[in-house]
C-alpha beads as a LAMMPS data file, in Angstrom:
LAMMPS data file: protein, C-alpha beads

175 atoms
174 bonds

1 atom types
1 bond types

-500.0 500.0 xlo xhi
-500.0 500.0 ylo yhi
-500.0 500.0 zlo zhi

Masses

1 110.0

Atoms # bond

1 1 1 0.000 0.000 0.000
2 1 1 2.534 2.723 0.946
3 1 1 4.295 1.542 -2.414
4 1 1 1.691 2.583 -4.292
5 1 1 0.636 5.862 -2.729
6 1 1 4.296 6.625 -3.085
7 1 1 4.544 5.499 -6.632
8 1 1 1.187 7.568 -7.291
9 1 1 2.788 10.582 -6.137
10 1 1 5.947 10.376 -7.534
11 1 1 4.236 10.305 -10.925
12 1 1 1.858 12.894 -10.150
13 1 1 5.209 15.038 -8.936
14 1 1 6.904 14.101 -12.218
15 1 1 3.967 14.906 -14.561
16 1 1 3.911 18.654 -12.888
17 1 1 7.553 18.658 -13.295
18 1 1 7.735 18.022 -17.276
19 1 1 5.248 20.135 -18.033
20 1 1 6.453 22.616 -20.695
21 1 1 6.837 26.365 -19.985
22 1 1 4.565 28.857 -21.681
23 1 1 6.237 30.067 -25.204
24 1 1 7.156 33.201 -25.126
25 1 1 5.600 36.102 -27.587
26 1 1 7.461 36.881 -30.358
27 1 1 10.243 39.411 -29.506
28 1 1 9.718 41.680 -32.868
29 1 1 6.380 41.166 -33.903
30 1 1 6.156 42.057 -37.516
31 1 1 5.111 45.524 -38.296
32 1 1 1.642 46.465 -40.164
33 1 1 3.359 48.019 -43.350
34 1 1 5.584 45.121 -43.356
35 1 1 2.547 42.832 -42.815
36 1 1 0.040 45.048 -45.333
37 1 1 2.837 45.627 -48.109
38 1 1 5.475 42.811 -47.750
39 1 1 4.255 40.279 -50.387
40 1 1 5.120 41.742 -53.642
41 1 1 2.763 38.912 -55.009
42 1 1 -0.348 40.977 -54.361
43 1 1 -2.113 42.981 -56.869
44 1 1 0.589 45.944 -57.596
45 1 1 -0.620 49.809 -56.870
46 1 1 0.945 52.888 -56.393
47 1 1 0.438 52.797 -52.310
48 1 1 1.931 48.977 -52.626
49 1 1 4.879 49.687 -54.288
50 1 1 5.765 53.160 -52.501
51 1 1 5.498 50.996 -49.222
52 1 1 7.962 48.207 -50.596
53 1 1 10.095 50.678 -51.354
54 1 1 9.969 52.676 -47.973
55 1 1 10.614 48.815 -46.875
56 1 1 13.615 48.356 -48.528
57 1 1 14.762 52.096 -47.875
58 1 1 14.667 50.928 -44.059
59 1 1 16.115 47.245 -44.394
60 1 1 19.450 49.006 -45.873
61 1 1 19.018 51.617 -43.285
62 1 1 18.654 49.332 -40.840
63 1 1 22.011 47.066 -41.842
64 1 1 24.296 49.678 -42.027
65 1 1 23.499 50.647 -38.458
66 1 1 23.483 46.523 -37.408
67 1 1 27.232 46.474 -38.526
68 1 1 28.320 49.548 -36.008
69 1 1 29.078 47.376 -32.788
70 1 1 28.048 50.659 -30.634
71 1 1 24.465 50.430 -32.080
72 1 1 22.241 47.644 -30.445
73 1 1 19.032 46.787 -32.137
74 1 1 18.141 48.969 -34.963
75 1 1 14.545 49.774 -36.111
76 1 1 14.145 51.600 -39.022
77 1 1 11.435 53.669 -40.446
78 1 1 11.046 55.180 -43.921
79 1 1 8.190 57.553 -44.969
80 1 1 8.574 58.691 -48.488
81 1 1 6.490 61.521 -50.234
82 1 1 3.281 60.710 -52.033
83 1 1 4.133 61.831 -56.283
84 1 1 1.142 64.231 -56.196
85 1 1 2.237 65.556 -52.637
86 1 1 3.992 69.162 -52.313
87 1 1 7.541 69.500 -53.996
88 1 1 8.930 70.718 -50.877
89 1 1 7.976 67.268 -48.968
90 1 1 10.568 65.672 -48.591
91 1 1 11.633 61.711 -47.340
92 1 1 11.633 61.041 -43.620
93 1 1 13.562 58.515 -41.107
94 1 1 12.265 57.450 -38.007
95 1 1 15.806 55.546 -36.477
96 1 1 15.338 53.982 -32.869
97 1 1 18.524 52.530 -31.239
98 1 1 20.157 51.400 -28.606
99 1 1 23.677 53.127 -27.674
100 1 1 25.226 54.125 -25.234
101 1 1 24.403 57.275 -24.124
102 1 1 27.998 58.920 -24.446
103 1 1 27.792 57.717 -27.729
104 1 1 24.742 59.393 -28.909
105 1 1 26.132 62.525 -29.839
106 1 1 29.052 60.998 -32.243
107 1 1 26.923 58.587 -34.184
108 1 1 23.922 61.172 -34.493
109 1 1 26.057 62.750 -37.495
110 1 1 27.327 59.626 -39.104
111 1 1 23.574 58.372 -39.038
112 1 1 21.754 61.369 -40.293
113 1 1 24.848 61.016 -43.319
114 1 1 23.951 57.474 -43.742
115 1 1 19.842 57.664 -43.899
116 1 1 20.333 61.146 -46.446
117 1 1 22.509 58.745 -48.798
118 1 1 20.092 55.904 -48.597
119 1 1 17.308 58.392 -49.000
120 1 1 19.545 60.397 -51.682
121 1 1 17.874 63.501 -50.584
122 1 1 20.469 65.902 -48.661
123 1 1 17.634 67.266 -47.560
124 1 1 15.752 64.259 -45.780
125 1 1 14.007 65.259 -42.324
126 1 1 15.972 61.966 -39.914
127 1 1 14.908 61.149 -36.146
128 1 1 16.424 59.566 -34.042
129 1 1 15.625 57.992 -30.775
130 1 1 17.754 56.274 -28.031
131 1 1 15.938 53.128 -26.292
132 1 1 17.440 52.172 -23.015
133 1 1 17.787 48.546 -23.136
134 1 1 15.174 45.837 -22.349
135 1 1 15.071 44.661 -18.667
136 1 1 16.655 41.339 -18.614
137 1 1 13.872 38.207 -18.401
138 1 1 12.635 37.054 -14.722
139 1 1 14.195 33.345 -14.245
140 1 1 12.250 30.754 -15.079
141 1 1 10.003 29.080 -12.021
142 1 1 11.150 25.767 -13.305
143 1 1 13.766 25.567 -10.510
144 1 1 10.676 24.650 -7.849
145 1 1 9.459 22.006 -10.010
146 1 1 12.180 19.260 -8.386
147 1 1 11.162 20.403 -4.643
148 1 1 7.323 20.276 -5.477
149 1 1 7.952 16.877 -7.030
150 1 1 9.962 15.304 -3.580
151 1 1 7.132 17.396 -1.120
152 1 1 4.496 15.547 -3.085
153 1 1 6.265 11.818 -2.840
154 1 1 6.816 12.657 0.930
155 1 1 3.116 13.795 1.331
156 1 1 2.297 10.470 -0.397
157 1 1 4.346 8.748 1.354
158 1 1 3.278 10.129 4.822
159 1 1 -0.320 8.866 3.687
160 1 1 -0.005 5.784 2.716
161 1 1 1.741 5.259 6.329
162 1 1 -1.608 6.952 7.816
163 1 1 -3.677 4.813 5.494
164 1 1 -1.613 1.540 6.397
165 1 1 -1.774 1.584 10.442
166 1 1 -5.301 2.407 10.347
167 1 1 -5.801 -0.795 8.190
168 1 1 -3.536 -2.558 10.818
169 1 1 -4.954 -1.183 14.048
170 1 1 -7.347 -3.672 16.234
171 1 1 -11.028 -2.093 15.801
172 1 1 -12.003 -0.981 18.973
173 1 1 -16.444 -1.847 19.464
174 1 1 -18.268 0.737 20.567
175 1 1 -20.532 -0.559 23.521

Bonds

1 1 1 2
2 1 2 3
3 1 3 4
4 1 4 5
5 1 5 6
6 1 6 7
7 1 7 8
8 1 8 9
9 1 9 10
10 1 10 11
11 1 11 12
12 1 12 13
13 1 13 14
14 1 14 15
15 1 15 16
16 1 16 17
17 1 17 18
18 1 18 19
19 1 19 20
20 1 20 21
21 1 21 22
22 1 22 23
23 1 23 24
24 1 24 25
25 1 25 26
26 1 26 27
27 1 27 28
28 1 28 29
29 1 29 30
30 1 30 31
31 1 31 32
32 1 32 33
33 1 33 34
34 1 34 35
35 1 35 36
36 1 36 37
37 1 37 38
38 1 38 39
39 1 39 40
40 1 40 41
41 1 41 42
42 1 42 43
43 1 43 44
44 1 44 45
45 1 45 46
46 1 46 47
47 1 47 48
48 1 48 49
49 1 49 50
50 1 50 51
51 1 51 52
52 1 52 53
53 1 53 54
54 1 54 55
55 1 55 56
56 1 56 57
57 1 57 58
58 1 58 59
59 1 59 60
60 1 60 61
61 1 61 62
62 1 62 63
63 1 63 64
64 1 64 65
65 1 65 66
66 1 66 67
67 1 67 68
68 1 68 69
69 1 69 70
70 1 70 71
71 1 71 72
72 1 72 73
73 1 73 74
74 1 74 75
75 1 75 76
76 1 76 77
77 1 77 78
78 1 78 79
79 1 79 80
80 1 80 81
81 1 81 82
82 1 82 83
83 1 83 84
84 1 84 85
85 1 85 86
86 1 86 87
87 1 87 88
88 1 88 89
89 1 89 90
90 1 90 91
91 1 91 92
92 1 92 93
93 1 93 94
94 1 94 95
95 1 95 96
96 1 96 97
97 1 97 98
98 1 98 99
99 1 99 100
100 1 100 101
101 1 101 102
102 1 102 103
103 1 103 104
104 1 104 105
105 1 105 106
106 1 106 107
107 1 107 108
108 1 108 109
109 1 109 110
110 1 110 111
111 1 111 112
112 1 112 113
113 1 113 114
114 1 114 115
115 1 115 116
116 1 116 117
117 1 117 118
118 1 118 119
119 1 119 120
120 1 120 121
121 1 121 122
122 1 122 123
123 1 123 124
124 1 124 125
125 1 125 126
126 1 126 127
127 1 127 128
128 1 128 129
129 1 129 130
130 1 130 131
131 1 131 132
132 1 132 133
133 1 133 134
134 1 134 135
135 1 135 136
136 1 136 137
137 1 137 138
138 1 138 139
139 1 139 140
140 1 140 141
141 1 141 142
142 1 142 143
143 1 143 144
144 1 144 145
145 1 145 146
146 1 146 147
147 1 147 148
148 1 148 149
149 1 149 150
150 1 150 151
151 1 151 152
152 1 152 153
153 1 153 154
154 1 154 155
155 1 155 156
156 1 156 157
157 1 157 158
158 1 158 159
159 1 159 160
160 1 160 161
161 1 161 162
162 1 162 163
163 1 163 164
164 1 164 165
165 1 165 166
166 1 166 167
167 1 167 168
168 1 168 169
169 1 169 170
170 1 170 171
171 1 171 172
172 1 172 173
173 1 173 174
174 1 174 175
């Protein structure tokens, strides 16, 4: 009897132990022009193709800056002017990083140079924003899983003992 109840809760432990963790979300969802635009498959229009291209504009963007080891995830975004829009609009970069902050003030130059060549307007409007870096992940719970697994064989344990001298103890009549 106490071989069972211990072998039932050493399973029971053991089942709650190799159960898989929750997946994670996605770190970089994808983005809605990328999502909307991406497949050049789709019926071709103006809008389609003037968001491919802002798409590409910020891919090259966006791997020049991935090769500077000062710049930590890059995300690029390129807004180009519609052809019947005023001549004096001009192409805009949206650059979020993250550097350090010393840094900021060196690369700002080299990456408003960088998006106006992409771009090839000297003129290009380019922002650029400094992320501070993501808080580093909570460690797992799975660490617990090995003590909840021996507290459940010892409570099994403890009642198949209880359930075991009861079985065994002379019956006392009531009189």
């Amino acid at each position: 009897m106490i071989r069972a109840a211990a072998a039932a809760a050493l399973v029971v432990g053991l089942v709650g132990a190799a159960k898989p963790a929750r997946a994670a979300p996605p770190a970089n969802p994808a983005r809605a022009k990328e999502a909307l635009f991406g497949d050049a498959r789709l019926v071709p229009t103006r809008e389609g193709e003037r968001a491919r291209r802002e798409l590409a504009l910020a891919g090259a963007i966006a791997e020049h800056l991935a090769g500077d080891p000062q710049i930590r995830a890059p995300l690029v975004d390129v807004t180009l002017p519609e052809r019947d829009a005023d001549p004096a609009a001009r192409p805009h970069a949206l650059v979020s990083l993250q550097a350090p902050a010393d840094a900021q003030v060196a690369l700002r130059a080299a990456i408003e140079a960088l998006c106006r060549d992409v771009l090839g307007d000297p003129q290009a409007s380019v922002t650029i924003l400094r992320r501070d870096p993501e808080p580093a992940a909570p460690a797992p719970a799975g660490h617990l899983r090995p003590l909840l697994a021996l507290a459940l064989l010892g409570l099994g344990a403890s009642a198949g003992v209880v359930i075991d001298r009861r079985r065994r103890a002379p019956r006392r009549s009531r009189g």
